[in-house]
C-alpha positions as CSV (number, residue, x, y, z in Angstrom):
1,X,102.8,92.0,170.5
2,X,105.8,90.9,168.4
3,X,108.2,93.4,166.4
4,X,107.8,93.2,163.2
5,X,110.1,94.4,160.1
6,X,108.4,97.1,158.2
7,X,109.8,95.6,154.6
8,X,109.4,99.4,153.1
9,X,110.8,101.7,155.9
10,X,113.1,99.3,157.2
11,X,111.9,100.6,160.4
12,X,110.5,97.8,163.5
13,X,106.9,98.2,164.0
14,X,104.6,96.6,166.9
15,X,101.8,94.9,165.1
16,X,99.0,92.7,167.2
17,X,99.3,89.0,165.9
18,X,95.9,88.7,165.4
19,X,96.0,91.4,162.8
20,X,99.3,90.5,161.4
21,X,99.5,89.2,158.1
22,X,103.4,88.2,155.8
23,X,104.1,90.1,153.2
24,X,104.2,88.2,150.1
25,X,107.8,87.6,149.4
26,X,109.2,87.4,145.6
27,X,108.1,83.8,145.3
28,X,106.1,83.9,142.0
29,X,109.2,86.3,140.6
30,X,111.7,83.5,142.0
31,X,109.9,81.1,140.5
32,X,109.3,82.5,137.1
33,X,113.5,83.1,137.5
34,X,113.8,79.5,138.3
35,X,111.3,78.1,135.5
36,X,113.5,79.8,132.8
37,X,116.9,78.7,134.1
38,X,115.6,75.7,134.1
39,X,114.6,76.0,130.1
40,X,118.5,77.4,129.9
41,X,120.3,74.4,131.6
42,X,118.2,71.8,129.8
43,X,119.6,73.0,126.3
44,X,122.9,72.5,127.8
45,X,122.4,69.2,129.5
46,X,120.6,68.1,126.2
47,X,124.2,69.0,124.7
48,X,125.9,67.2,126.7
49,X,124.0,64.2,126.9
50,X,124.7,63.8,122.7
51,X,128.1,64.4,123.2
52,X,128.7,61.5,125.2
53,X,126.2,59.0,123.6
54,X,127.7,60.1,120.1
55,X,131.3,61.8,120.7
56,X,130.5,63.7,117.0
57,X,130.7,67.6,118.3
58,X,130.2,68.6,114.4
59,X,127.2,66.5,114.2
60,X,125.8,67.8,117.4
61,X,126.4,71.0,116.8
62,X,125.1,71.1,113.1
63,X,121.6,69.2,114.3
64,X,121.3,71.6,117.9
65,X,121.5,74.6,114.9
66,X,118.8,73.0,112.9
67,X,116.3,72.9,116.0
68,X,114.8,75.9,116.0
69,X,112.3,75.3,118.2
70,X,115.0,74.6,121.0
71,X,117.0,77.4,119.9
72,X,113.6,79.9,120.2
73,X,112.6,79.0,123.4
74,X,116.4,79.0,124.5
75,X,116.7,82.6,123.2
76,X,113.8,83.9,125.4
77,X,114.6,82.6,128.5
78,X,118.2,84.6,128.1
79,X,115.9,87.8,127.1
80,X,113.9,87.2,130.0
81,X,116.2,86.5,132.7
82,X,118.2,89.5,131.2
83,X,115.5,92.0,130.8
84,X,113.5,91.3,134.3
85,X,115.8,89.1,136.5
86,X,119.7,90.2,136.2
87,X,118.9,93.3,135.4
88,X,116.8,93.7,139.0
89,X,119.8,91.7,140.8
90,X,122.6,93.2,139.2
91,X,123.8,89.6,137.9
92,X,123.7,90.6,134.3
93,X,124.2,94.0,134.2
94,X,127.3,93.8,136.3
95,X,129.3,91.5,133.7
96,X,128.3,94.0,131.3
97,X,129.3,96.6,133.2
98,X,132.4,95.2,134.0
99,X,133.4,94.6,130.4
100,X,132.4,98.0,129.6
101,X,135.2,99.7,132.3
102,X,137.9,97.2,131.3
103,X,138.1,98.2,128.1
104,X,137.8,102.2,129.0
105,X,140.2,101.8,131.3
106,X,142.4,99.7,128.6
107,X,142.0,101.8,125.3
108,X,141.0,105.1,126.8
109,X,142.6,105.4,130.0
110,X,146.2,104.1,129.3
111,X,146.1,100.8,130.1
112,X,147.2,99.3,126.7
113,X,150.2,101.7,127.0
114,X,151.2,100.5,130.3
115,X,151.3,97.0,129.4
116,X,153.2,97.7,126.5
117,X,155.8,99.1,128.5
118,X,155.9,96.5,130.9
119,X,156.1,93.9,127.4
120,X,159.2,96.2,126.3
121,X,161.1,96.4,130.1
122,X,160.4,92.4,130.4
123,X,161.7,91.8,127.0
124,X,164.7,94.2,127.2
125,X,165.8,92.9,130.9
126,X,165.3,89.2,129.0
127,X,167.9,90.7,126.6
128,X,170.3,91.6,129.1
129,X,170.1,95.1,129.9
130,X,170.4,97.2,133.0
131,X,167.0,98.9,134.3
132,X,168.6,102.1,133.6
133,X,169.2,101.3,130.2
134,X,165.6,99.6,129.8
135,X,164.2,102.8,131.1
136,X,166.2,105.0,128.6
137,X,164.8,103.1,125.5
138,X,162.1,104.4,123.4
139,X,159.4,102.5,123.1
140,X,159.4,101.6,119.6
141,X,156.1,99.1,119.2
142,X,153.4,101.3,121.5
143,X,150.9,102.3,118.9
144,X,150.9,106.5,119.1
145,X,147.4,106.4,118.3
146,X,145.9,104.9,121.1
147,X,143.9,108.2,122.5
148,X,142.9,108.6,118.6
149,X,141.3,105.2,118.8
150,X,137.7,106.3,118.0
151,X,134.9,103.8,119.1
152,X,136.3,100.6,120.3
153,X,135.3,97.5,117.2
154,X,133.2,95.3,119.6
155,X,132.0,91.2,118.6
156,X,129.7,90.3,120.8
157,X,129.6,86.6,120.3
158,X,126.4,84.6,121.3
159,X,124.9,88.2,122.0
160,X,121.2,87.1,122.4
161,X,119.7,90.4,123.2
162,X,122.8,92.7,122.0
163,X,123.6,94.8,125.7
164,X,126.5,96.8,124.5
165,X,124.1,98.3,121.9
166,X,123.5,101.3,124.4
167,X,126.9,102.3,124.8
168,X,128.8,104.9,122.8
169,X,131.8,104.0,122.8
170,X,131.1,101.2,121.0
171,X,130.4,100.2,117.5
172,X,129.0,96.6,118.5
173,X,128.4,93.5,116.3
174,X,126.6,91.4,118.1
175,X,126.1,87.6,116.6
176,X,124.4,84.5,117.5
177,X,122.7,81.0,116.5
178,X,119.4,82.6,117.1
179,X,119.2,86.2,118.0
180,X,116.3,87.6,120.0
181,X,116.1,90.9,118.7
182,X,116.5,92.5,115.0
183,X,120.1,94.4,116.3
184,X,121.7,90.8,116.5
185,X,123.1,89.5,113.5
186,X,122.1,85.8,113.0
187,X,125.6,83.8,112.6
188,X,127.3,80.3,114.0
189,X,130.7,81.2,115.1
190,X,132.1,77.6,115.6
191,X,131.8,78.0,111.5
192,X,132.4,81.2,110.8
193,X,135.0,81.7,107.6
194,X,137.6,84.2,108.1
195,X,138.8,86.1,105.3
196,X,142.5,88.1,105.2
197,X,142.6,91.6,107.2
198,X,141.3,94.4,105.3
199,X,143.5,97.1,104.5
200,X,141.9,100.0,105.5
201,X,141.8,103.2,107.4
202,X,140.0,103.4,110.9
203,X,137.0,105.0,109.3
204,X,136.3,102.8,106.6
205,X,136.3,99.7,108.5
206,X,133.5,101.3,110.6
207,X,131.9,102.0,107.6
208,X,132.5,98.3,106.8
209,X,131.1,97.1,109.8
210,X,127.7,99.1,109.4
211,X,126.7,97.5,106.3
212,X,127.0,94.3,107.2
213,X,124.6,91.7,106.0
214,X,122.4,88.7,107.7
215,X,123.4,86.4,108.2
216,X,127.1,86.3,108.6
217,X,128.8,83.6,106.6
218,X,132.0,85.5,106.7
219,X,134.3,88.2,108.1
220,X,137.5,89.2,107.8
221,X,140.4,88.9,110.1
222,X,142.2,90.9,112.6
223,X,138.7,93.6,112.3
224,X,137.6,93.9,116.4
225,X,139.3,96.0,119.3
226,X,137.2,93.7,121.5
227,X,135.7,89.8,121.6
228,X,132.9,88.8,124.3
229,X,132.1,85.9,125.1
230,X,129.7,86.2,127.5
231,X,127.9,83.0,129.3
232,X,129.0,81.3,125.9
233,X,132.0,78.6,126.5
234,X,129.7,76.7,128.9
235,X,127.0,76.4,126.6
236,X,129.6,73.8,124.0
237,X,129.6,70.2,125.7
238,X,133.3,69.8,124.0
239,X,136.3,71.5,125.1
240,X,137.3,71.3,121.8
241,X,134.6,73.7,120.6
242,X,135.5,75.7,123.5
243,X,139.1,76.1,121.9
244,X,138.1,76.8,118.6
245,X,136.0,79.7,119.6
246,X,139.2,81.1,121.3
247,X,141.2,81.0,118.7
248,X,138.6,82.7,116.3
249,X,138.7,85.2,118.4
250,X,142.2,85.5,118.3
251,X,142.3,85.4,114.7
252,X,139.3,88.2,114.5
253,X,141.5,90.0,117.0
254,X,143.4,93.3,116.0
255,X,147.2,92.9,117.8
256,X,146.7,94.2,121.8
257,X,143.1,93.7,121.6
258,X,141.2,92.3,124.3
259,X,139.1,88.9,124.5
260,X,136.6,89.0,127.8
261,X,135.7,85.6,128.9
262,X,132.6,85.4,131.4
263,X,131.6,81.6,132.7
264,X,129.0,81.1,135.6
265,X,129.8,79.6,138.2
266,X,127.8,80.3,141.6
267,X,130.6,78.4,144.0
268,X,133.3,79.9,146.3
269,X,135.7,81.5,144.8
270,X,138.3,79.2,145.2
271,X,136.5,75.7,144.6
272,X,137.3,75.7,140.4
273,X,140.7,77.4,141.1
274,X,142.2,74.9,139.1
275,X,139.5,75.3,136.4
276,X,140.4,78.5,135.8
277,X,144.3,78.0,135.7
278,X,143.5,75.3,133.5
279,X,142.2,78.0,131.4
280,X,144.2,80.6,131.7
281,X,147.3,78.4,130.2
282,X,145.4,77.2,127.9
283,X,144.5,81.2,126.1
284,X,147.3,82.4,126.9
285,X,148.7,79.0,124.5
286,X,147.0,80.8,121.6
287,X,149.1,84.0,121.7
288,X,147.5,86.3,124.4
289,X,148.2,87.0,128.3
290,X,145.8,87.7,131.1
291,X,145.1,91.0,131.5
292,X,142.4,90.8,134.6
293,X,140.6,88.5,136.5
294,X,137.6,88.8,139.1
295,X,135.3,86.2,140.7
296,X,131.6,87.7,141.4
297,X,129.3,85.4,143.1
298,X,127.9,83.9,140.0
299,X,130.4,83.9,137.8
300,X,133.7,84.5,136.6
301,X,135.2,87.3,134.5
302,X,138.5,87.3,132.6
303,X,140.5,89.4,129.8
304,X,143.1,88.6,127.9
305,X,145.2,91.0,125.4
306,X,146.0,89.7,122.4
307,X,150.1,89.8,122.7
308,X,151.3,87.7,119.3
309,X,149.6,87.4,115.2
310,X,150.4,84.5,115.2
311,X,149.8,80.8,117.2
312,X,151.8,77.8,117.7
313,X,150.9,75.4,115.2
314,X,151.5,72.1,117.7
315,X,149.0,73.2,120.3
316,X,146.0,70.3,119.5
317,X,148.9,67.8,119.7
318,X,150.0,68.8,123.1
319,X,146.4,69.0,124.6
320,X,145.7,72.1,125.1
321,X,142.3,72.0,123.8
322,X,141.2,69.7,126.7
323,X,142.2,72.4,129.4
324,X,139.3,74.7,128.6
325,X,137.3,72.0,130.7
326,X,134.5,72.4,132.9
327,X,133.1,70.2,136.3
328,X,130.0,69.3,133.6
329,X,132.7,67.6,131.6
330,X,133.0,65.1,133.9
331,X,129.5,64.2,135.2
332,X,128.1,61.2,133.6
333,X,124.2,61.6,132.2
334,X,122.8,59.9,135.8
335,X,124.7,63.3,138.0
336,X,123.2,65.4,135.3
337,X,120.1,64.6,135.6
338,X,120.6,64.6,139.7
339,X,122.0,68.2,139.1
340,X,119.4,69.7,140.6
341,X,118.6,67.6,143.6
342,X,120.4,68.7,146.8
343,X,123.5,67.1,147.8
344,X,125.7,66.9,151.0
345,X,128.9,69.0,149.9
346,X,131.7,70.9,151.6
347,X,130.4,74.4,152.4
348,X,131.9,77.8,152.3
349,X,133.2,77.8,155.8
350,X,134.6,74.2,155.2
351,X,136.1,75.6,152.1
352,X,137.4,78.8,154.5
353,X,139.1,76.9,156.8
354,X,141.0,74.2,154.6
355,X,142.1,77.3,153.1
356,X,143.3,79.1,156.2
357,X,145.6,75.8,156.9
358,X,147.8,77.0,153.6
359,X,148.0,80.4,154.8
360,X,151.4,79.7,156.6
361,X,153.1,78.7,153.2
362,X,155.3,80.9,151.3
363,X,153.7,83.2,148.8
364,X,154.3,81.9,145.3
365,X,154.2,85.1,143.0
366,X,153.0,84.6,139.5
367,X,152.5,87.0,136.2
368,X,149.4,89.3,136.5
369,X,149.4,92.3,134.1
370,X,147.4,94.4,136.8
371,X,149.8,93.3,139.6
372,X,146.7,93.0,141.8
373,X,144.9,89.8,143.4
374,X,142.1,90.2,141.9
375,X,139.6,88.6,144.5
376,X,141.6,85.4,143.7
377,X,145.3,84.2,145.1
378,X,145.9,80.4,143.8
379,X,149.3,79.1,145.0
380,X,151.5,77.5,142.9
381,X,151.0,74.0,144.2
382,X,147.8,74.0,142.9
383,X,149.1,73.5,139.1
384,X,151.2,70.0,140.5
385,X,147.3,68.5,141.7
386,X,145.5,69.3,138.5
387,X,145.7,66.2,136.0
388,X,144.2,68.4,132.5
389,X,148.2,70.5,133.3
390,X,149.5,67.3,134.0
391,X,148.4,65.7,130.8
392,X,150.0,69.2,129.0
């Protein structure tokens, strides 16, 4: 007899082979995931396909918003994979999640305050001053109604299925191209017209924000504590429309808000290390300074704090726009459509051990408001390889 895994118990049992028959794994639930990933990355290959056989994002854009078919079927394979996949695996709900304790931990639990007061020492030792005279100074431009905050203004942009809907501490707008349940307001973002700030008390902009009306053509700016963008930069074929959403968001921002950026990518953590440099200089460009930074095994997760009102005006010219790349960028329409064919390529332990021959170089430090690694340490060398930084 040969010991076999009791899948339930977890406990070995001795079962004759005659009698023994597998236990049916989660093929058909695998499958099913795999069928609508599939309807998911088509959309975006589609995408990007046009964008290099036409190079007119706008005209792209405008005729991907007038398929409604494509957008329909796109917007229930998210709901699916959301509501009976991520869910199960933790994949989804754990970005949500995540943005849900960064911004607790920011508004409610002091975290705005203490990046504030690092701001004021920085700028004050930039000035001049002594540490004991920095740490004597009031500080003069921390908001003193931070634990008076009430629920935290949340946009979450290309929402789908609206997930921060359940939470209290929220008062959630949740937009997108085609939304896939009545909660989501039906807007395109790339277009969106901001109008100035309102000038209103706390409570009244709440009440603003409840009588919205769909779609939304229009809102004003500087209205949201917080901006998701969740799985949403990757679906844009140009790095161009890529920028432009970030710097709605920065517009739509309130001053110190937060903008939580979450892109999938399933590959060792350090493999798009330059990718996400690339990126961070490239927000940060726009007036805002990384706040955290995480890599889960499918994906990574960012925030930003919105630090300055206003942006340089020069940024397009100086290319910043073309850092918010990603590898898809690059591929030509033969590799996509190859994508999903298995290919010979350095594995994790390859990627362990070329990283084990830098461990004997000197630590380069660099600016993290958290002060912690983060599940990610990228050394300084790594900005002199990257040609998008070069090109900047």
């Amino acid at each position: 007899m040969d010991p076999r895994d009791n899948v339930e118990t977890g406990e070995t049992e001795n079962i004759p082979e005659l009698f023994y028959v597998p236990i049916p794994d989660e093929a058909p639930n695998k499958n099913e995931k795999e069928k609508l990933s599939g309807v998911v990355k088509n959309v975006h290959r589609k995408l990007r396909r046009k964008y290099r056989e036409v190079g007119d994002f706008d005209k792209i854009w405008r005729e991907h918003c007038e398929d409604e078919q494509t957008l329909s079927e796109y917007a229930l394979a998210m709901k699916n994979l959301a509501d009976n996949h991520w869910a199960v695996n933790c994949e989804g709900e754990g970005r949500i999640e995540w943005c849900r304790s960064v911004c607790q931990e920011y508004f409610l639990d002091g975290g705005m305050k203490r990046m504030l007061e690092k701001d004021e020492k920085s700028a004050m030792l930039t000035m001049g001053l002594t540490a004991a005279s920095v740490s004597a100074q009031p500080y003069s431009t921390i908001p003193s109604s931070i634990s008076q905050l009430g629920k935290m203004r949340l946009l979450d942009v290309g929402s789908c299925f609206n997930p921060f809907l359940k939470f209290d501490e929220f008062l959630t707008v949740g937009i997108d191209i085609v939304p896939a349940v009545e909660s989501v307001y039906k807007c395109d973002f790339l277009n969106l017209q901001l109008q100035q700030p309102l000038q209103l008390a706390g409570d009244a902009v709440e009440a603003f924000l409840r009588q919205l009306h769909n779609p939304i053509d229009t809102l004003p700016a500087q209205l949201f504590h917080v901006v998701v963008f969740s799985l949403l930069l990757s679906y844009f074929p140009s790095p161009y429309q890529r920028w432009i959403c970030c710097k709605k968001a920065h517009e739509l921002l309130e001053l110190h808000g937060l903008l939580l950026i979450i892109t999938p990518d399933s590959s060792h953590q350090n493999r798009h290390a330059l990718m996400m440099r690339s990126w961070r200089v490239a927000v940060e460009s726009l007036g805002f300074k990384r706040y955290k930074y995480v890599k889960y095994s499918h994906m990574h997760l960012i925030a930003f704090r919105k630090v300055s009102l206003a942006t340089t005006s020069d940024l397009v010219s100086r290319n910043y726009p073309e850092m918010l790349y990603i590898p898809q960028d690059f591929h030509s329409n033969e590799e996509e459509d190859c994508a999903d064919v298995p290919v010979q390529i350095r594995s994790d332990f390859e990627d362990d051990q070329l990283a084990w021959g830098f461990t004997e170089l000197p630590d380069t430090p660099y600016d993290s408001d958290s002060g912690e690694s983060q599940s990610s340490s990228v050394p300084g060398f790594h900005e002199l390889e990257d040609p998008i930084l070069l090109q900047s």
